[in-house]
N, C-alpha and C positions, 0 to 999 in steps of 0.2 A: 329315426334317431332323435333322443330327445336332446334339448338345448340346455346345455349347460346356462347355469344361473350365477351370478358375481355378488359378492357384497363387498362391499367396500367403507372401511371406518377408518377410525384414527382411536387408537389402544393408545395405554400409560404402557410403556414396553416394561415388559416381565409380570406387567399384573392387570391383565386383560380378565374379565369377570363373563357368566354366561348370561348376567341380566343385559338390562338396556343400555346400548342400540344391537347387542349383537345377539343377543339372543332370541328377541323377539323376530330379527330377520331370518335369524337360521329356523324358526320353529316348522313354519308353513314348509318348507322342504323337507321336512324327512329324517335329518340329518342329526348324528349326536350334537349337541350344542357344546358339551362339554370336554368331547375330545376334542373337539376345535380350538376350546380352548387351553386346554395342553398344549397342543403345538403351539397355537400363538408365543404364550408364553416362555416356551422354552427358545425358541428362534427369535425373541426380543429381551430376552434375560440382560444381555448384554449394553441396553437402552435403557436401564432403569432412569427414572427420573427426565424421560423424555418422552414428545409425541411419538409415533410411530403410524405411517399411514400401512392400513393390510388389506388384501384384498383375500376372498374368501372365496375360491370358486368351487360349484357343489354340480353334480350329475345328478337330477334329482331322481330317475330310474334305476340307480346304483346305489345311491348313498352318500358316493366315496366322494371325496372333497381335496382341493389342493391347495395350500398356504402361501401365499406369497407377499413377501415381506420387504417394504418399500424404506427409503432412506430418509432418519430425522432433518427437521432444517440444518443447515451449514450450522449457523449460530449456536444452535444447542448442542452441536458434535463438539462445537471449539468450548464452548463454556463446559461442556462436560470435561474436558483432555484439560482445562486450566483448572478448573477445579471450583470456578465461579459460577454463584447464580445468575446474574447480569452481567453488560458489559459497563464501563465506568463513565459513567456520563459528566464528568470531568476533560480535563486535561492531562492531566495522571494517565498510565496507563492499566488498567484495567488488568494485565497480567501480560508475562510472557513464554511463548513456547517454545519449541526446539520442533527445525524447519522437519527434522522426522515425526513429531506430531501432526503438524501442516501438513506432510505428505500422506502419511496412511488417513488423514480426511479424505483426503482430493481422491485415492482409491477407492476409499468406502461410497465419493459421490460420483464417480467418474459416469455413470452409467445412468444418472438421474439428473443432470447439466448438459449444456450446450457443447459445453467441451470437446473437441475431437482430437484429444490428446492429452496424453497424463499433464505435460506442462502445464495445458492451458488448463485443464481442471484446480491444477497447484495456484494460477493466476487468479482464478475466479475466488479460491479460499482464500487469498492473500489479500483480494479487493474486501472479503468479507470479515477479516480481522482491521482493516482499518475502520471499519464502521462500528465496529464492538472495541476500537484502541488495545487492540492488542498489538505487541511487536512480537519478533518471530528473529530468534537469537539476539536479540539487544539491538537489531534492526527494527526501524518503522517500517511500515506494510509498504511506504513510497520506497526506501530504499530496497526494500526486497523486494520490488516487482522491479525496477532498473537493476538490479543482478541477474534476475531471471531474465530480462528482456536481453542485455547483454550477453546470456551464454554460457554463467559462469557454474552454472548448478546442472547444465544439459546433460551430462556425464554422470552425476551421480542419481539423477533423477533416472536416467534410463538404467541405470545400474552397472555402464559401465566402469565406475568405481565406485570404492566403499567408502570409499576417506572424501567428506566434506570438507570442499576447501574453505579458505580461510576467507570470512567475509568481512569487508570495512566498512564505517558510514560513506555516504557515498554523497559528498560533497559538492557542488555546483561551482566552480571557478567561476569569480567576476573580473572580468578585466576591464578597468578602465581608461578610457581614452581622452587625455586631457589634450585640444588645441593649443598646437602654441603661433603667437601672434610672431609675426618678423621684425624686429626691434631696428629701426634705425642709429647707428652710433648717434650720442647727443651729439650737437653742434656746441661750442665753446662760443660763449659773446665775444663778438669783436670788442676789442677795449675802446675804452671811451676819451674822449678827449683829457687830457691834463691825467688820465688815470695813471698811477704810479703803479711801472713794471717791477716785477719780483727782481730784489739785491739791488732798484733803486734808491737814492733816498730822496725827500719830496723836495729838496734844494735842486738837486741833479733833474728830476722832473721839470720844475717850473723855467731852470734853464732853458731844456731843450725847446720847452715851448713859447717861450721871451723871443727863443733863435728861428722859429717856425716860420716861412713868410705866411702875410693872408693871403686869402683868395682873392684872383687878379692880382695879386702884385707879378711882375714878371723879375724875376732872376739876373742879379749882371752878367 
């Protein structure tokens, strides 16, 4: 049995040509170059204006060849769905999607990521729209991964429903805690000698203390 052969490139998807690199790889095998590249093309029509990685496997004792069509970076699926050539290298946001374009990504990469599950695939394109400043419903990528993380999209992501619920910014409460010190009532000065008390007059004062005995005198 003879051993299947692979080639493997990276095509402009929808306009993959039979020259170099792929044609001169297909030559030595046998194989049409050109209807290869038909299919190429047609099963990346949909990638225009992006890389596209392919692999090309060929039975060189047959002929016959099999297409298999790998998935664009993240970055170029979202700047293609925004409609941008780059992301915004600003502070501005660069564009924004709707969390249904964000999801039919995560599907188209589900299978080409780490992911072990559509969420976290949806997680992984949400980590990669902050890095390009895209938001995703008039949320930042921070507030849309603490929705996702919280639960709130679990249901419509799985498809238990249809209807997107209603998402807010998602704001950080600060609460602050001010000490407070235990205040002693003031104390009131003792009055002073000769000081004149409230509704006296300074006549009535110097009385009282004309009348005062000194110290050591003793009393009759």
């Amino acid at each position: 049995m003879t051993k299947k052969e692979t080639v493997k490139i990276l095509v402009d998807g929808g306009a993959a040509t039979a020259g170099p690199p792929l044609g001169p790889a297909l030559g030595p095998m046998g194989v049409n170059a050109q209807k290869v590249v038909e299919e190429i093309n047609k099963a990346t029509e949909s990638f225009k204006g992006m890389k596209v990685p392919v692999e090309v496997i060929v039975d060189p004792s047959t002929k016959e060849f099999e297409v298999k069509i790998g998935s664009p970076p993240t970055s170029a699926l979202l700047l293609k769905a925004l409609g941008a050539e780059k992301g915004s290298g600003s502070k501005d946001a660069t564009g924004d999607l709707s969390f249904d374009q964000v999801l039919e990504v995560a599907k188209g990469k589900q299978g080409s990521i780490l992911a072990n599950s559509l969420k976290g695939a949806v997680l992984e394109i949400v980590g990669t729209c902050q890095s390009l400043n895209i938001t995703i419903n008039g949320l930042t990528p921070k507030e849309m991964t603490a929705a996702l993380k919280e639960g709130k999209l679990d249901d419509y992501i799985s498809g238990k429903t249809d209807k997107l619920p209603a998402l807010t910014h998602h704001e950080e409460e600060k609460v602050k805690i001010v000490g407070m010190e235990e205040r002693k009532p003031e104390e009131k000065p003792a009055e002073e000698e000769g000081e004149t008390k409230e509704g006296e007059t300074p006549e009535e004062g110097k009385e009282k203390d004309d009348k005062a005995p000194e110290k050591g005198e003793k009393k009759g």
